[in-house]
PLY file of the C-alpha trace (Angstrom):
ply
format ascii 1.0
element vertex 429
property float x
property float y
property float z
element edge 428
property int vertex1
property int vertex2
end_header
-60.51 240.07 65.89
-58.18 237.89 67.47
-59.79 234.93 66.97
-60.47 235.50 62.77
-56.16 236.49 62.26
-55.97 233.09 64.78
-57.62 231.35 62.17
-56.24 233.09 59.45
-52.46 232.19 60.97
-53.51 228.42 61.69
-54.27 228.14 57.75
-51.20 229.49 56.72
-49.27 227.20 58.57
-51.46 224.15 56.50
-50.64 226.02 53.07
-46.25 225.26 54.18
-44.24 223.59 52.11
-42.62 220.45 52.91
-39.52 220.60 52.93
-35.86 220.29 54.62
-36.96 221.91 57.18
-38.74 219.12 58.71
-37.36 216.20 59.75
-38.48 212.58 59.56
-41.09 213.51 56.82
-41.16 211.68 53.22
-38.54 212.69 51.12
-41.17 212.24 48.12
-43.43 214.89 50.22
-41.36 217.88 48.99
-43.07 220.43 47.46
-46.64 218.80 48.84
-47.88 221.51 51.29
-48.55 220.23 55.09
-52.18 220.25 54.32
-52.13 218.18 51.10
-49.39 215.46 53.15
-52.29 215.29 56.13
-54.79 214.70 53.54
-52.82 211.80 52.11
-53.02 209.99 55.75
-49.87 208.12 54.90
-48.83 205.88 57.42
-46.24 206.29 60.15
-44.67 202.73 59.10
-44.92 202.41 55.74
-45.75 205.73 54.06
-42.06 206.66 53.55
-41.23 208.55 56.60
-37.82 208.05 57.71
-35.63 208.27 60.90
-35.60 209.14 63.84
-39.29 210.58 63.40
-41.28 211.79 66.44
-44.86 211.32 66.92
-47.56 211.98 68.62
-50.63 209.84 69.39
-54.00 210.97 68.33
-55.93 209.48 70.85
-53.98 210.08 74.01
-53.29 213.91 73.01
-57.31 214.05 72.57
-57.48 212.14 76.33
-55.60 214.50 77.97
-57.04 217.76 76.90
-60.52 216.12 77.98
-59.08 214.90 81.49
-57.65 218.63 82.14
-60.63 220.48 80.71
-62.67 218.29 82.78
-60.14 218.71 86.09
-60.62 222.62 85.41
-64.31 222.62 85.44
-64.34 220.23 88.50
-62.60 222.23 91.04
-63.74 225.44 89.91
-60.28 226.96 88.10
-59.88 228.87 85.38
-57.20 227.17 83.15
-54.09 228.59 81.08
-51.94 226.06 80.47
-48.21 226.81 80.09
-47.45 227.30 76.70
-43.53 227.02 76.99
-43.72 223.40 77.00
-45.06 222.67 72.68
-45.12 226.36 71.67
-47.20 224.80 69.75
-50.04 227.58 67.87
-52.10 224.76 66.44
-52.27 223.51 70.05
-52.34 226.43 72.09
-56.13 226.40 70.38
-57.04 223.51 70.79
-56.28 224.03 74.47
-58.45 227.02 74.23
-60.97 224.80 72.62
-60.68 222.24 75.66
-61.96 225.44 78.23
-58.53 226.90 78.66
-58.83 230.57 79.92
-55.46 231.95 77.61
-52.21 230.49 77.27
-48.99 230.94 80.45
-45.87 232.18 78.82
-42.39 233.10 80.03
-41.06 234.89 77.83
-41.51 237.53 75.27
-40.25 235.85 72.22
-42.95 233.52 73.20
-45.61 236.15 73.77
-45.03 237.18 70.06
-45.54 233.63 68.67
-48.94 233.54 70.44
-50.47 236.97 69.11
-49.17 235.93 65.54
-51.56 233.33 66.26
-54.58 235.46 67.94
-54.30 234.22 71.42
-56.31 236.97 73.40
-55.43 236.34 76.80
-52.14 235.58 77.65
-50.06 235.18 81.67
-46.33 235.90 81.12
-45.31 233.75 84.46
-42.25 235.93 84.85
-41.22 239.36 85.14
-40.91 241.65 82.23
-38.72 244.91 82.55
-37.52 244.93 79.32
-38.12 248.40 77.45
-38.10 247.18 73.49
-40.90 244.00 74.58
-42.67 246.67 76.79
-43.10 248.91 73.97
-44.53 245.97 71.91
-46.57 244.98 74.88
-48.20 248.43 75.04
-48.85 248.92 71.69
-50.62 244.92 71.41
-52.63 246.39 73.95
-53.38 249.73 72.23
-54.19 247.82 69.00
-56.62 245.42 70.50
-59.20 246.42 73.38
-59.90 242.40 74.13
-56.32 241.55 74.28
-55.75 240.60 78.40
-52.18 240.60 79.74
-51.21 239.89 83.05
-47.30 239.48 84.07
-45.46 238.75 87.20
-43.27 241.88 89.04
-41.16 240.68 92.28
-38.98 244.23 93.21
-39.82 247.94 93.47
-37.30 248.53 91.27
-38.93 245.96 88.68
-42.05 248.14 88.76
-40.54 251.52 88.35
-38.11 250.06 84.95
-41.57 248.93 83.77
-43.35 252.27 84.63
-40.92 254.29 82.52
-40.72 251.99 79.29
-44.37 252.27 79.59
-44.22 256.35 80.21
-42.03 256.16 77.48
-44.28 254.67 74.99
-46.90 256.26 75.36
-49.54 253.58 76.89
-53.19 254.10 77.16
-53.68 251.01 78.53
-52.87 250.01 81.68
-50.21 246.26 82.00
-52.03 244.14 84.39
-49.55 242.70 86.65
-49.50 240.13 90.07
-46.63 240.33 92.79
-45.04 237.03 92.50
-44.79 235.60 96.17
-41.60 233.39 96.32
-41.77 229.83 97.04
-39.15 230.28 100.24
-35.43 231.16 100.73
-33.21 230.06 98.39
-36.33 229.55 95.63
-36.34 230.87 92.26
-37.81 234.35 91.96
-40.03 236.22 93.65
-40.57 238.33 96.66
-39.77 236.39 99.91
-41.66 238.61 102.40
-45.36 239.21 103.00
-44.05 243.08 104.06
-41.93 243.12 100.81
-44.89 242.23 98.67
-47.17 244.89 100.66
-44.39 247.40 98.75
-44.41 246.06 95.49
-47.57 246.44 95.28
-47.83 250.19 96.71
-45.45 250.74 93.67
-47.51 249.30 91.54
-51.07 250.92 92.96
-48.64 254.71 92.23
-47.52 253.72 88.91
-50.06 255.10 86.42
-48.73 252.67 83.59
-49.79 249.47 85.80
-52.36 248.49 87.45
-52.59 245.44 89.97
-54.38 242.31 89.13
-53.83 239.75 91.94
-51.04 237.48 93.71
-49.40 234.42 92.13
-46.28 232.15 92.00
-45.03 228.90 91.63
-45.41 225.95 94.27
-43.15 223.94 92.22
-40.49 225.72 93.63
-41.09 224.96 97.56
-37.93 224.11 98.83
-38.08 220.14 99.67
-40.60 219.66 98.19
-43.96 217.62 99.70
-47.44 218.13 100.03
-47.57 218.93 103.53
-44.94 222.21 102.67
-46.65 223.22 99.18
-49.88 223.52 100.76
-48.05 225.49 103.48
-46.77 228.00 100.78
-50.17 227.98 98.90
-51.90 228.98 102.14
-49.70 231.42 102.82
-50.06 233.15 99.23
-54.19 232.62 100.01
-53.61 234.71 102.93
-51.87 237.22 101.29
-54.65 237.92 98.71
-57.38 238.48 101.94
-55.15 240.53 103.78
-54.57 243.10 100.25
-58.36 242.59 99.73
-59.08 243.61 103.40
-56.83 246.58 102.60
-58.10 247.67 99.61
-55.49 247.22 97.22
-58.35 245.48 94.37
-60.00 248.73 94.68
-61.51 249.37 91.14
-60.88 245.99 89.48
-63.92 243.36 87.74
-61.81 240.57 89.71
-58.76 239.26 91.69
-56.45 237.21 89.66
-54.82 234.43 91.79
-52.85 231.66 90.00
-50.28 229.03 91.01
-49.83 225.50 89.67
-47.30 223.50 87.69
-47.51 220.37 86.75
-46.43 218.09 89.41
-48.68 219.71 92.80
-52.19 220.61 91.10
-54.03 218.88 92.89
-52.85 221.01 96.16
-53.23 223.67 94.34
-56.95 222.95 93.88
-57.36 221.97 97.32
-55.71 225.03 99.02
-58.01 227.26 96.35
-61.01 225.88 97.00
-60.61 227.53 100.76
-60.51 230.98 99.75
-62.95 233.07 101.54
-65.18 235.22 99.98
-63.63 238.47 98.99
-64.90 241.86 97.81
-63.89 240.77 94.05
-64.81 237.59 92.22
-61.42 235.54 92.34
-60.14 234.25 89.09
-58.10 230.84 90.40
-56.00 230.62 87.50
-54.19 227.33 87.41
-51.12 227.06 84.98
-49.87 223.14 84.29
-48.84 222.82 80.92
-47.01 219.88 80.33
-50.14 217.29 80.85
-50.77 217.91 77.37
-48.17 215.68 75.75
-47.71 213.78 79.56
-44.05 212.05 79.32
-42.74 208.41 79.83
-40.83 209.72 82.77
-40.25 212.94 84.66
-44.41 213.23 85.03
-45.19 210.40 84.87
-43.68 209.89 88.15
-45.01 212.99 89.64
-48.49 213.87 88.02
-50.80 214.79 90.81
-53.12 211.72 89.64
-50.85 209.44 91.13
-52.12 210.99 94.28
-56.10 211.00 93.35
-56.62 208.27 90.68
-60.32 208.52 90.89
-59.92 211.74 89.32
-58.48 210.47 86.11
-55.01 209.34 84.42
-52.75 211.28 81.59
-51.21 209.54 78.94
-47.76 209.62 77.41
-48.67 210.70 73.79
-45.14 210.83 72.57
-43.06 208.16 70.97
-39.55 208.65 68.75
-38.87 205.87 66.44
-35.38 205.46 65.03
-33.88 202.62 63.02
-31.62 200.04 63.99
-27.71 201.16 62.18
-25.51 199.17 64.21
-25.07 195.60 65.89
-21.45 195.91 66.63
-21.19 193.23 69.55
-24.21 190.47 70.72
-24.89 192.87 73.72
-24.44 196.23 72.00
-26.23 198.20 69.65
-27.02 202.05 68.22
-29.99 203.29 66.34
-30.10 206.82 64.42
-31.30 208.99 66.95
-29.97 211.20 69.84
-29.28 214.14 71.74
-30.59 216.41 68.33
-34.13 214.18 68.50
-34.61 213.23 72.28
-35.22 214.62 75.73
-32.15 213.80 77.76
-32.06 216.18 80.67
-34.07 214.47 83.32
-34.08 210.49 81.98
-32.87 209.01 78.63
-35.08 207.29 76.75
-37.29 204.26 77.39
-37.09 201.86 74.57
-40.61 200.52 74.06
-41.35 198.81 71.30
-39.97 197.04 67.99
-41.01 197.65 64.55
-38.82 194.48 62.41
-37.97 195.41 59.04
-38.48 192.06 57.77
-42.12 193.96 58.52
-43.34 191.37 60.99
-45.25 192.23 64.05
-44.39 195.24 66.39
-43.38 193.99 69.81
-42.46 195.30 72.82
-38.44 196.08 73.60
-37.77 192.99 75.94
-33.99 193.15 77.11
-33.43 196.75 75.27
-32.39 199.15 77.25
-31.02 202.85 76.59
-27.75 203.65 78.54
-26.26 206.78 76.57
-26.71 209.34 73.93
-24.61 210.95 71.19
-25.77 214.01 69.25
-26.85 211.73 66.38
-26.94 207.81 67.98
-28.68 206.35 70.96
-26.53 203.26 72.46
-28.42 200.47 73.19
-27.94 197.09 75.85
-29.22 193.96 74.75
-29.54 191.23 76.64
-29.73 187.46 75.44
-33.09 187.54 75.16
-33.40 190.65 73.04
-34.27 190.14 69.03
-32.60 192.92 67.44
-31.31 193.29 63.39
-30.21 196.38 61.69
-32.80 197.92 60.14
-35.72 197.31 62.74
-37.45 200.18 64.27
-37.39 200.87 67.82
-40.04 202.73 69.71
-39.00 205.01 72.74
-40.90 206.66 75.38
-39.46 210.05 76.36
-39.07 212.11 79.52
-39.59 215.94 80.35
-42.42 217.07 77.54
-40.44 220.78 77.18
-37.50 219.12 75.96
-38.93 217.14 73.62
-41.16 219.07 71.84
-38.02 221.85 71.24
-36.39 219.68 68.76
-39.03 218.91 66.13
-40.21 221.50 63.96
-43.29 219.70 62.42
-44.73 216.56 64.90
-46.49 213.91 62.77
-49.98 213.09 65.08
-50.65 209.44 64.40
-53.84 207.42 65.22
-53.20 203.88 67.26
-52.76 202.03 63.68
-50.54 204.62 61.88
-52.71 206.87 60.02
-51.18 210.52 60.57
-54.01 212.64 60.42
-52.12 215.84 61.14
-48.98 218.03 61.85
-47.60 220.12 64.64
-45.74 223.44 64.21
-43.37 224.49 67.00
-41.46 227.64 67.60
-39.09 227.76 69.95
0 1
1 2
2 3
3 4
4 5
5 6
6 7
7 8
8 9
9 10
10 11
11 12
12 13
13 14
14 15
15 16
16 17
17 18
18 19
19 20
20 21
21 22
22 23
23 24
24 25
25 26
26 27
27 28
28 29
29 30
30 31
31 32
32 33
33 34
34 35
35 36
36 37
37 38
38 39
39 40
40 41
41 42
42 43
43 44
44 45
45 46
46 47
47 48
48 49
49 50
50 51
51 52
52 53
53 54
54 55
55 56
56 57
57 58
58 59
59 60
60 61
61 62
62 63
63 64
64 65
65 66
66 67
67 68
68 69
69 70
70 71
71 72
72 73
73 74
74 75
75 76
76 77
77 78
78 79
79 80
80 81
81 82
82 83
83 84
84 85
85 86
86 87
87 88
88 89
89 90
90 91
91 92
92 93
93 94
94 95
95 96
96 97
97 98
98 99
99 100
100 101
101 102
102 103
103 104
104 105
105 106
106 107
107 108
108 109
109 110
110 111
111 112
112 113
113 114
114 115
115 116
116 117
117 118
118 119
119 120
120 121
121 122
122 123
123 124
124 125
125 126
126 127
127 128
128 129
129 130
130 131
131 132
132 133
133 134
134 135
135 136
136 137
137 138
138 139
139 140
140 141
141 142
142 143
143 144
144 145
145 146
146 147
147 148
148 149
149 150
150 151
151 152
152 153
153 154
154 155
155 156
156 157
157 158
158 159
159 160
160 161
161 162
162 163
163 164
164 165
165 166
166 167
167 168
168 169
169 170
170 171
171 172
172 173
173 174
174 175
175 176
176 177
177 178
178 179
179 180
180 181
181 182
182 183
183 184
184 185
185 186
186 187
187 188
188 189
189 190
190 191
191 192
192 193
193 194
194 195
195 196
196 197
197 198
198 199
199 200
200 201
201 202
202 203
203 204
204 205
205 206
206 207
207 208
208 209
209 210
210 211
211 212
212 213
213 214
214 215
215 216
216 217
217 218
218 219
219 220
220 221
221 222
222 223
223 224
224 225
225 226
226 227
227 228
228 229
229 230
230 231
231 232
232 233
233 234
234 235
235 236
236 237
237 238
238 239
239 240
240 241
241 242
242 243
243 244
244 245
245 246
246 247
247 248
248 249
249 250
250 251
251 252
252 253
253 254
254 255
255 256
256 257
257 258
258 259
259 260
260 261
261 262
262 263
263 264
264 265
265 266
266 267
267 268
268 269
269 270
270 271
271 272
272 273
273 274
274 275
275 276
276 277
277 278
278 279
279 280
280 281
281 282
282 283
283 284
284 285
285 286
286 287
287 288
288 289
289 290
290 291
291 292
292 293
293 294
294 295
295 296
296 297
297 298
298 299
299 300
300 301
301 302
302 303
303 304
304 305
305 306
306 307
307 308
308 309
309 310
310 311
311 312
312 313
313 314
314 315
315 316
316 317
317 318
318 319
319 320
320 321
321 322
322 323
323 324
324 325
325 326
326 327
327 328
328 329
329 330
330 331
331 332
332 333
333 334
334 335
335 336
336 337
337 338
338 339
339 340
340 341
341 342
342 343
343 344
344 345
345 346
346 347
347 348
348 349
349 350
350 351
351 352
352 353
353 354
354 355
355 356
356 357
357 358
358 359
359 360
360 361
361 362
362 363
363 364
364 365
365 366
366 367
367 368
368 369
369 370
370 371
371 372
372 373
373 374
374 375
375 376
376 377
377 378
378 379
379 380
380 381
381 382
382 383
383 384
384 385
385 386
386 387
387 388
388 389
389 390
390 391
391 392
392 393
393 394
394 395
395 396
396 397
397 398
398 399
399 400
400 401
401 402
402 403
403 404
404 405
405 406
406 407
407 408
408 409
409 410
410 411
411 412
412 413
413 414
414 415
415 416
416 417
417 418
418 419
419 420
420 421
421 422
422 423
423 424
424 425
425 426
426 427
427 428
């Protein structure tokens, strides 16, 4: 079922119009639907689009599905990339496609966005006490017998606000849930004791609305940091899934889920993993990275895990935001069309990469162009001597942080190495 109304959703979102809703798109496209626009395969550069226009490459979004897929299957993990980071339908499948378990979520706003879509198995990475989204939650799971939830709790108290909004609505179904183990003092959430967890889950094991499904967390969050400490904490949250096996606490379940994994320490977390013993229970190692699928010019691409094992493989920045040339006030200054609305900013500002001339010559790459500031609607540029820049050329810049990027595009044009855009991105945020 899920997978026909996934379908179903998918070709709804081809039969959109174009529109103002979109930016960066043709202005002769309105009133074209998305699909009939892909079908034209105008080009990036000279099929009308205008700026600032972000796009993702074909090929390197293909690359790094194939490189994760492949990572998965490697080191025995079950995959469900975070979804958070393109919410993103039309990829969340492809994802699926590419040997991904479900789809990690945080939220319930996001949740919803997914089922639209027919996503069938889905790991809120967060805790969910909420009564109106527990309701919904419990009557998703009422509707569909192959829809799998799992969701984080971290406090006794957390368990018993979920137990009555459960109670309340009537649920046949049991919520799967994991105690989240925090990553240390001072860390994000989660429960900071092995004792305290030993609780949690007592609450959960007497709460006939719930039912636990495993351990997880987020290494990400180790305080300082390094690989020597994450695989501390990773052992540690291991250890904690023998000793509730040992005790029982799986009693009654088809397997032990046991997830961890962002994007910048997978590769510990498929180290540490691949020493659990054997248990009573198959253990589902669910790892959760979800920003590989876009990769970044920045943030990740300082801290992928590949840096640490190249052998294994190497993710590619798929992004790029073009924006035009509207000022050369001064011979060191100047500002294209495109800022804080259009670009990641929070972790780096933009790397300007490449130049498009209007005069339609070449593209080259952005020698002596650097980015040093943002305004909601202009990106300030340095030039040094060396740097050929007119208004009216294009410039080409790689972006940091993939969550941040994808947020502020409504429809991505996908474009293959020479231009062609052979299809269209959705996002909800």
């Amino acid at each position: 079922m899920a997978l026909d109304t996934g379908t179903e959703a998918l070709a709804r979102l081809a039969g959109e119009p174009v529109d103002h809703r979109f930016k960066g798109l043709p202005p002769d496209a309105a009133g074209l639907t998305v699909a009939e626009l892909a079908a034209q395969r105008r080009n990036l550069f000279t099929g009308g689009f205008t700026t600032p226009v972000l796009a993702l490459s074909a090929e390197r979004l293909e690359h790094n599905l194939e490189l994760m897929e492949t990572y998965a299957v490697r080191h025995g993990l079950a995959f469900a990339p975070h979804g958070k980071t393109s919410m993103a339908p039309q990829l969340f499948h492809r994802q699926i496609e590419h040997g991904a378990w479900g789809i990690t979520l945080a939220v319930p706003h996001q949740v919803w966005v997914a089922r639209a879509f027919g996503i069938g198995r889905i790991f809120l990475a967060n805790e969910l006490v909420d009564a109106s989204a527990l309701r919904r939650i419990a009557a998703e799971l009422d509707a569909d017998p192959d829809f799998r939830f799992v969701c984080y709790a971290d406090s006794v108290r957390g368990v018993a606000l979920m137990d009555a909004a459960l109670s309340a609505a009537g649920a046949s179904r049991p919520v799967d849930v994991v105690v989240e183990l925090a990553a240390g003092e001072g860390a994000r959430t989660g429960v900071r004791t092995e004792a305290e967890c030993a609780e949690v889950a007592d609450a959960v094991a007497a709460a006939p609305t719930l039912r636990l499904a495993g351990l997880a967390g987020y290494e990400g969050e180790v305080p300082d940091a390094d690989p020597e400490r994450v695989r501390a904490w990773l052992r540690r949250l291991v250890a904690l899934a023998v000793d509730f096996d040992g005790a029982g606490r799986f009693a009654g379940l088809d397997e032990i889920v046991l997830s961890a994994g962002g994007s910048a320490w997978f590769d510990a977390v498929a180290e540490v993993f691949a020493e659990v013993p054997e248990l009573s229970l198959p253990v589902l190692k669910l790892l959760r990275s979800g920003a590989y699928v876009s990769h970044d010019d920045g943030h990740y691409r300082e801290l992928t895990p590949f840096n640490r094992v190249p052998a294994e493989g190497a993710l590619e920045p798929a992004f790029r935001l073009w924006s035009q040339v509207v000022s050369r006030p001064a011979p060191g200054q100047a500002f294209t069309n495109a800022g804080k609305r259009d670009a990641a900013y929070d972790l780096h500002l933009p790397f300007a990469q490449a130049v498009r001339p209007a005069s339609g010559g070449p593209e080259r790459p952005a020698d002596g162009i650097t980015v040093t500031g943002l305004s909601d609607q202009h990106a300030w540029l340095r030039t040094a001597p060396e740097a050929e820049l007119e208004v009216g050329d294009w410039v080409g810049m790689g972006l940091s942080h993939p969550c941040t990027s994808f947020d502020k595009w409504q429809l991505i044009p996908v474009a293959e190495a020479d231009g062609t855009v052979v299809d269209y991105i959705r996002t909800f945020f």
